[in-house]
C-alpha positions in Angstrom: 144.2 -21.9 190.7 141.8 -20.0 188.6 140.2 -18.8 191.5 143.6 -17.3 193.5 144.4 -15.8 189.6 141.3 -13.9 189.6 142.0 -12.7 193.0 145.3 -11.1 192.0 143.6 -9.6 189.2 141.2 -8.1 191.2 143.5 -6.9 193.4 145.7 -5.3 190.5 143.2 -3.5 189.0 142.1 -2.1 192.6 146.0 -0.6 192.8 145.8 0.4 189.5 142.4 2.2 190.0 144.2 4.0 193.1 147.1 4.6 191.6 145.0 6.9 189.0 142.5 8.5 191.6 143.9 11.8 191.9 145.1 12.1 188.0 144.1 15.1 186.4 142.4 14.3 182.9 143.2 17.0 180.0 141.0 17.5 177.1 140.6 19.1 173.5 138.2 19.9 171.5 138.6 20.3 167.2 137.5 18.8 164.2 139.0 16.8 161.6 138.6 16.7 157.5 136.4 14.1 156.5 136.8 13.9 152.4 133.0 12.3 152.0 131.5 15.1 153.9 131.8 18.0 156.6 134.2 18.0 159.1 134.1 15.5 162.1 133.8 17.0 165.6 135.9 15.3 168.1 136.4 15.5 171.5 139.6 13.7 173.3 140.5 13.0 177.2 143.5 12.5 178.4 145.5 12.0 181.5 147.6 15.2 182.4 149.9 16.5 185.4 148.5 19.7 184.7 145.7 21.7 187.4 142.3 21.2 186.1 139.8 23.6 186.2 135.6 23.3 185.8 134.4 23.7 182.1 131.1 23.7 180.5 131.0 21.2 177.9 127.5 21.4 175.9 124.9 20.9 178.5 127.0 19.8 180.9 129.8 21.0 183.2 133.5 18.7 183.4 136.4 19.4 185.4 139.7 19.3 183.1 142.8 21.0 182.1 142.2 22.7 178.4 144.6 21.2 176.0 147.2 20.6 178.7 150.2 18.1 178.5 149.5 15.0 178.2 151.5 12.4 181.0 152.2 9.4 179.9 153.7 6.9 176.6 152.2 3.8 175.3 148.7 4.3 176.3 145.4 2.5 174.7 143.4 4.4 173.5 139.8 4.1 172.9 137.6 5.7 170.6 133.5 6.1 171.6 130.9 6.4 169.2 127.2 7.9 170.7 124.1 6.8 170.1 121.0 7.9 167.7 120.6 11.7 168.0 123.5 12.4 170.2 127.5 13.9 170.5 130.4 13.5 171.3 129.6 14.8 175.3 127.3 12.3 175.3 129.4 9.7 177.4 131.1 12.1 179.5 131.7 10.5 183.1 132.9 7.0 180.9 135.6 8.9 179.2 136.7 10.7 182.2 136.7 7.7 183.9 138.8 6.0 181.3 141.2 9.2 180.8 141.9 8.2 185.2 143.0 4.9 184.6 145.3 5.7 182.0 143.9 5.8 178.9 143.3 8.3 175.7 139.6 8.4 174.9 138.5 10.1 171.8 135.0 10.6 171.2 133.3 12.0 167.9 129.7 13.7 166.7 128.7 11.0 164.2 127.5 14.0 161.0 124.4 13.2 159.9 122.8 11.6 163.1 123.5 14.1 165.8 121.4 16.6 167.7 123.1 19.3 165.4 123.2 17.2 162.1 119.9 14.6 162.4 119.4 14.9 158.6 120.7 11.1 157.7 119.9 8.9 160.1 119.4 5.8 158.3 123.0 5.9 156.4 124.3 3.8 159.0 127.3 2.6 157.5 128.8 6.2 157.0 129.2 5.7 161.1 131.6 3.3 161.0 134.0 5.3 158.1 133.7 8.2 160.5 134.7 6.1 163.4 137.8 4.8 161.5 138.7 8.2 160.1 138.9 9.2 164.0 141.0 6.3 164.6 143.3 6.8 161.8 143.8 10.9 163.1 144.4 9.4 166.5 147.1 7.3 165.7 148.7 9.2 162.7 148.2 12.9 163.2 147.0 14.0 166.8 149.9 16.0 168.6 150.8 13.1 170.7 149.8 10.3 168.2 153.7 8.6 168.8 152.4 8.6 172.5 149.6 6.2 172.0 150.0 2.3 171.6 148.5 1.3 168.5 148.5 -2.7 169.1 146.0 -1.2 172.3 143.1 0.2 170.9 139.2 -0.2 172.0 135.8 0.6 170.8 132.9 1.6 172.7 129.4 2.7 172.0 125.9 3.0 173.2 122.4 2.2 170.7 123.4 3.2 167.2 126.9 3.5 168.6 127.0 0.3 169.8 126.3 -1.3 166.3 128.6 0.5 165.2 131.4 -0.7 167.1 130.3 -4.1 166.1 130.6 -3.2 162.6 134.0 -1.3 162.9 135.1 -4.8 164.4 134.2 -7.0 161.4 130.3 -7.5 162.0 128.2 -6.8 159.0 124.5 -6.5 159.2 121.9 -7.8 156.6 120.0 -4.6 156.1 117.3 -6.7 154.1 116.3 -8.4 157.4 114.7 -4.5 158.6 111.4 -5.1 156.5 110.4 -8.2 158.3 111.2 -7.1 161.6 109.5 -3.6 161.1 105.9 -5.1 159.6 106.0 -7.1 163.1 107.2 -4.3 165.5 106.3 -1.1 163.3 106.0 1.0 166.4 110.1 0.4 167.7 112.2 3.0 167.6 114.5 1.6 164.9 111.3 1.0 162.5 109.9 4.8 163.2 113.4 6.3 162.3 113.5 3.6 158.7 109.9 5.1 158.4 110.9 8.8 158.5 114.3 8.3 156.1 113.9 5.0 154.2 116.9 3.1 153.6 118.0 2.9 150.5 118.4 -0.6 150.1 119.6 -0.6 146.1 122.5 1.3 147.5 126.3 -0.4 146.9 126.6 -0.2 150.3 130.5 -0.8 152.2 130.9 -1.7 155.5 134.5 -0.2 156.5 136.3 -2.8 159.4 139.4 -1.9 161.3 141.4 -4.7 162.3 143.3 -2.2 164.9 139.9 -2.4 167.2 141.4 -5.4 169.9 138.2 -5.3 172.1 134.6 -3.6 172.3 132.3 -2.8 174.7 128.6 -2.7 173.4 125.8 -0.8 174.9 122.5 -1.8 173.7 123.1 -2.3 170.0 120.9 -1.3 167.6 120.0 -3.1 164.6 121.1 -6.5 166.5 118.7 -8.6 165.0 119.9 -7.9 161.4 123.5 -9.4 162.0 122.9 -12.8 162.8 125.6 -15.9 162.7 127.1 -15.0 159.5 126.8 -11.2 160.1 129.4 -11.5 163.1 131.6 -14.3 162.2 134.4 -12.1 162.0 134.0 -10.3 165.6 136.4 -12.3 167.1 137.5 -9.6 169.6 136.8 -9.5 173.3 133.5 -8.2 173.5 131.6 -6.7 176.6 127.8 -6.3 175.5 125.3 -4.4 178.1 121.7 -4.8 178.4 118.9 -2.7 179.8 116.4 -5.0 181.6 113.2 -2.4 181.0 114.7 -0.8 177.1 111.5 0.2 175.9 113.4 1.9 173.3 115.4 -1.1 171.9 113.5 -4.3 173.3 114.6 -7.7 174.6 115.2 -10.3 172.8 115.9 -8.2 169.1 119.0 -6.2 169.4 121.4 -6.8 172.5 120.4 -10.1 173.3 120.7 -11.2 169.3 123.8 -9.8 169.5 124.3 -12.1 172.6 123.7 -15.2 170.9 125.1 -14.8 167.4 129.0 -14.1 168.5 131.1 -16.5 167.8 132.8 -16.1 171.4 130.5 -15.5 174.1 130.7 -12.4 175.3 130.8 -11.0 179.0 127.6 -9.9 179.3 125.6 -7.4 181.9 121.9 -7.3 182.3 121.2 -3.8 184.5 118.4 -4.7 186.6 115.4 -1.9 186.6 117.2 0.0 184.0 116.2 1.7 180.3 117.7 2.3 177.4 118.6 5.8 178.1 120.4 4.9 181.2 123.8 4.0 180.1 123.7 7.8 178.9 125.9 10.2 181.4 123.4 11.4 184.2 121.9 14.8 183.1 122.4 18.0 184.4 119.8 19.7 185.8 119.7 21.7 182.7 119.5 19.0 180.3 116.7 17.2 182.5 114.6 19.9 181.9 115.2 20.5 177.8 115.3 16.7 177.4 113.4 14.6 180.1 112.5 11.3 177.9 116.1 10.6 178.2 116.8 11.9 181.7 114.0 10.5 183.8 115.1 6.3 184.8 112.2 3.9 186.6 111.2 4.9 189.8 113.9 3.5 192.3 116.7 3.3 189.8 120.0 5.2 190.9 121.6 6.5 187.6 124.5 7.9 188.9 125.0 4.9 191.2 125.1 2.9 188.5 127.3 4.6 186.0 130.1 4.0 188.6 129.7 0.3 188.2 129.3 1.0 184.5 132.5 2.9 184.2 134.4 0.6 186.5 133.6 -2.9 184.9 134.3 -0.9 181.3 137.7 0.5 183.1 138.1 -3.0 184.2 137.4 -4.8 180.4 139.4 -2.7 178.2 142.6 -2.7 180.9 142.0 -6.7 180.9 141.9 -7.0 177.3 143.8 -4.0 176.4 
């Protein structure tokens, strides 16, 4: 039975899929108040009836119609937080993916650890307030906000977006746990970025949760070890949690893998054979290869592009199940 039930899933999600291949996806670009600091840059896809056109966006090129109409009524939405470093752009063929099947992504520039705004890396709790001040303007104040299902909403992120997401779900880290970890691995990436801006660990720190998030998909967390058992009690969501099999960035067994074992549900987990950390990051433009290659250049043999549509399928496939 469970067997002949996952076959008609299958099978709807294949019609579904179809049913959204020739959709146009619209798109806007603004920024919203944030009363604890500079305005939050936010970037939104959406599925249209209207022509799109190509656009540049960043470093990167996307085919969509400008802040057309959106088609549609009681659609999930899903908010995307990037990783250490990055933007809003920086899951592009994941949203537009999404935005075809249906759904309202909304994707922000995370102040304060961005490629415009690196000054405050290690403040990693004003990510998930930012996050939730996204969600709230999605659901209270965008144009179409009476369009979107709130009882539907997702989370997705990549590295330092991927904790995030954990966080924003209920998970809360134990920040005291970095010291150990960093006099054993002192040369990971997490431990280089605490040795450049030191956490201020006296600080009252607040970990803001949003019970609204119904699922999350997880790309190699950051900071994984430091949640532990207790740390993620409350992260009772559906999660989908990705793993590089070479991160030399984030390595195994610390952050995704502790993730892995201290949720309280398993999750459905994907090890990506060959791949590194920077893979589940949108496959570069020529242009961006050639500003930016430690994040563009994958292992010898590994497809990116091939992958991501496997990526953005199975994360399609997640958030319509769970959604």
């Amino acid at each position: 039975m469970r067997s002949i039930i996952a076959q008609v899933f299958v099978a709807f999600i294949a019609i579904a899929a179809a049913s959204h291949a020739d959709a146009a996806v619209g798109f806007q670009h603004f920024s919203i108040s944030d009363p604890q600091g500079p305005p939050i840059e936010v970037g939104v896809w959406y599925p249209t009836g209207a022509a799109p056109k190509l656009q540049a966006l960043e470093s990167d090129q996307q085919v969509v119609a400008r802040d057309a109409a959106l088609a549609g009524d009681r659609l999930p939405l899903v908010v995307i937080s990037h990783g250490h470093g990055g933007s809003y752009a920086g899951h592009l063929d994941t949203a537009m993916a999404l935005a075809n099947a249906g759904f309202v992504v909304a994707a922000l520039t995370h102040n304060g650890d961005s490629w415009r705004d690196p000054g405050n890396p290690t403040a990693i709790w004003e990510r998930p307030r930012q996050f939730k001040l996204v969600t709230d303007y999605m659901l209270d104040a965008w144009g179409d906000h009476g369009r979107i299902d709130a009882k539907r909403v997702g989370a997705f992120g990549f590295s330092a977006g991927g904790f995030t997401v954990l966080a924003v779900a209920g998970g809360e880290p134990d920040l005291r746990t970095l010291g150990d970890h960093c006099r054993a691995h002192p040369a990971f990436e997490d431990c280089q970025i605490v040795e450049r801006h030191p956490l201020p660990l006296d600080a009252d720190i607040v970990w803001t949760h949003d019970p609204r998030i119904k699922a999350v998909v997880s790309a190699a967390p950051a900071l994984g070890f430091a949640f532990g058992r207790k740390g993620l009690a409350a992260v009772r969501q559906p999660v989908q949690l990705w793993r590089a099999e070479d991160d030399q960035v984030l390595p195994h067994p610390y952050y995704a893998e502790a993730v892995r074992l201290a949720l309280p549900t398993s999750p459905e987990a994907h090890v990506v054979a060959n791949a590194g950390h920077y893979d589940f990051l949108t496959p570069c433009s020529a242009q961006l290869a050639t500003r930016v290659p430690a994040i563009c250049t994958s292992r010898p043999g590994f497809d990116r592009a091939a992958f991501h549509e496997r990526f953005d399928r199975d994360i399609v496939a997640f958030f319509t199940r769970a959604l």
